[in-house]
Each structure stands twice: as structure tokens, then as C-alpha cells.
NUDO-747788 format. One line per field, with one value per residue (C-alpha): x, y, z; residue in three letters. Coordinates in Angstrom, 1 decimal. Layout:
<sites>
u X:...
v Y:...
w Z:...
residuo ala:...
</sites>
This chain:
<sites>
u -11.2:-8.3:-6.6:-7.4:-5.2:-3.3:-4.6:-6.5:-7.6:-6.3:-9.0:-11.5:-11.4:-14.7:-13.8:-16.5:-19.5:-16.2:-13.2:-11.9:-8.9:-7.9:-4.9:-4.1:-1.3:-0.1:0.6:4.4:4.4:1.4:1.9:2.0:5.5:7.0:6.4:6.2:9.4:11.1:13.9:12.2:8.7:6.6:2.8:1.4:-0.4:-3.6:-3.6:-3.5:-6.2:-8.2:-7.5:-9.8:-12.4:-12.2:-11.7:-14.4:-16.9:-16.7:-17.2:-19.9:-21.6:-22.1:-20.7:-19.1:-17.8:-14.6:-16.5:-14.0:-10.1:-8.8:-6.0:-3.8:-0.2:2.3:4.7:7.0:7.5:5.4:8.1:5.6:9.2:9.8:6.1:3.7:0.8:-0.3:-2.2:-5.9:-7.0:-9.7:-12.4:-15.6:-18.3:-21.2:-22.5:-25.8:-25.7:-25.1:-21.9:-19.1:-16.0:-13.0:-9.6:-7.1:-3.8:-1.3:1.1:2.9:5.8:6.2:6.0:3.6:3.1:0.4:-2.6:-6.1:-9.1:-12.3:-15.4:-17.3:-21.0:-22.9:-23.7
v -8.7:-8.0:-11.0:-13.4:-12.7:-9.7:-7.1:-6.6:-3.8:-3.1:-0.4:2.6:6.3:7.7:11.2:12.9:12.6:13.7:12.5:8.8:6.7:3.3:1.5:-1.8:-4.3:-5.9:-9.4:-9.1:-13.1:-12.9:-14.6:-11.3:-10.5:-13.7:-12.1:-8.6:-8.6:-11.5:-10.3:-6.3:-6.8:-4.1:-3.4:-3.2:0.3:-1.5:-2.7:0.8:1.7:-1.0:-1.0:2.7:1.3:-1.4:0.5:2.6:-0.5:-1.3:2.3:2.9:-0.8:-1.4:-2.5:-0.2:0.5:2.8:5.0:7.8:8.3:12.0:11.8:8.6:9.7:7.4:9.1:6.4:2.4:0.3:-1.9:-4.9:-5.6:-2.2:-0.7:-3.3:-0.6:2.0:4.8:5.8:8.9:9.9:12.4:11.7:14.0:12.8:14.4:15.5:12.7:10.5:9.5:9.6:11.7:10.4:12.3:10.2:10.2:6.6:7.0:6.0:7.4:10.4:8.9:9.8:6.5:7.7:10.2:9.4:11.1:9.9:8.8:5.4:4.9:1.8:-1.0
w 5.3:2.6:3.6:5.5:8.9:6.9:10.0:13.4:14.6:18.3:18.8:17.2:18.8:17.2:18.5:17.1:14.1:12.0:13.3:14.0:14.6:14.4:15.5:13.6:13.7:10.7:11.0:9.8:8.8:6.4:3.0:0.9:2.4:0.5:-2.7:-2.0:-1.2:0.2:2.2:2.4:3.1:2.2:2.3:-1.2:-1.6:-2.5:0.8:2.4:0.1:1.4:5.1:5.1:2.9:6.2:8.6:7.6:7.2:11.0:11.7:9.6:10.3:6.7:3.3:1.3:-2.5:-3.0:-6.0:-6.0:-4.8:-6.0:-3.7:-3.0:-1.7:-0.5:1.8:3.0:2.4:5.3:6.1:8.7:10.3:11.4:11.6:12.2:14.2:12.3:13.1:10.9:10.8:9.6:9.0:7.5:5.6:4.4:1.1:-0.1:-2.2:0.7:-0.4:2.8:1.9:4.2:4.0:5.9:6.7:8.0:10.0:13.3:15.4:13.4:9.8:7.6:5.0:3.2:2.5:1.2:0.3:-1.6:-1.8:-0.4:-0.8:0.7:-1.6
residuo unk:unk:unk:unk:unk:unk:unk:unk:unk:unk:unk:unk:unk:unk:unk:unk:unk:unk:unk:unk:unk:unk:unk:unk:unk:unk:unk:unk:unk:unk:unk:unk:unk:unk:unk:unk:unk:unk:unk:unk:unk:unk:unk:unk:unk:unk:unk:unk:unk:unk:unk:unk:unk:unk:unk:unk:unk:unk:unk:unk:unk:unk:unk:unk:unk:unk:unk:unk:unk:unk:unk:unk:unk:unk:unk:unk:unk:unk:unk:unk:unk:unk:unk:unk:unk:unk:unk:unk:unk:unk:unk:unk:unk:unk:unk:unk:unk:unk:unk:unk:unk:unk:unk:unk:unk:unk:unk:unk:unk:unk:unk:unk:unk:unk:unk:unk:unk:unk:unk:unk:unk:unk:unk
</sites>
């Protein structure tokens, strides 16, 4: 895990061999909010990053290594106070080369924080 009680996941949707989504809950007292910022938390955009590397661990029972990230788009601050559950999506393609290609998008009520594609492989 990122950090240590940083996120749970409330549940997985595996709708088909493609498509998935997760529902997490930030814990909105976690340490990182002290420095990042005290007063305004926000969710570092590292930790996005690394909540669908994560996420997609669980789904794909396995460890996994972030090898390739052409898209990485951040939409709207992740304020824990205000939006502690986001929403996952993703969709998954495995390669040739049997690398998994997830596009993904964060969001919850409406708000888009942030947009991801790239490339995991197993390590």
C-alpha cells in the first residue's frame, strides 16, 4: 500500500475482461494532509498515479511495475475534506508483449480529477 492507512477500497466492479471500477475512500486524517497542505489538504498526484498501479494489483492478483505513463492529466484538486470516495475507472488491454495498457479516468459526483493511461507489466 502507498501509505500505510492512506486508502481502502470499499469495492471492485470487474464489469467485463476490459472494463473495471473501484470505489475507494481516502482516509481524510492521514499524515500527508499536514504537509501537503495544512489547512487545504490535497492528494499529491503521485498518489493518484499510484492508487491505479494498486488498484490494478488487486485486480490483476499480482505485482506490478509502472514501465510507461504517456498520459497523466490532472483535472481538478482532490480536496480528502470535500471528496474522500473516488470513483476508478478503468479499462485494461493486454499487449502482445504482455504488458497491460490501462486508460483510466478519477472521478466522483461529476468531477473529473484526473486521467491516466500507460503501461504496467508484472515484476
Amino acid at each position: 500500500m502507498l501509505l500505510k492507512d492512506f486508502y481502502k477500497i470499499l469495492e471492485i466492479n470487474k464489469k467485463d475482461n476490459e472494463n473495471t471500477t473501484a470505489l475507494i475512500e481516502l482516509n481524510k486524517n492521514h499524515e500527508v494532509y499536514k504537509g501537503h497542505f495544512p489547512g487545504n489538504p490535497v492528494v499529491p498526484g503521485v498518489c493518484l498515479t499510484q492508487l491505479i498501479k494498486e488498484v490494478m494489483e488487486v485486480i490483476e492478483k499480482k505485482d506490478l511495475l509502472l514501465i510507461y505513463a504517456d498520459y497523466i492529466k490532472f483535472m481538478a484538486i482532490v480536496n480528502p475534506e470535500v471528496n474522500n470516495k473516488l470513483y476508478i475507472e478503468l479499462k485494461v488491454k493486454v499487449k502482445e508483449n504482455n504488458t497491460i495498457q490501462v486508460t483510466s479516468e478519477t472521478h466522483f459526483n461529476g468531477i473529473v480529477f484526473y486521467k491516466f493511461k500507460g503501461d504496467f507489466k508484472a515484476k
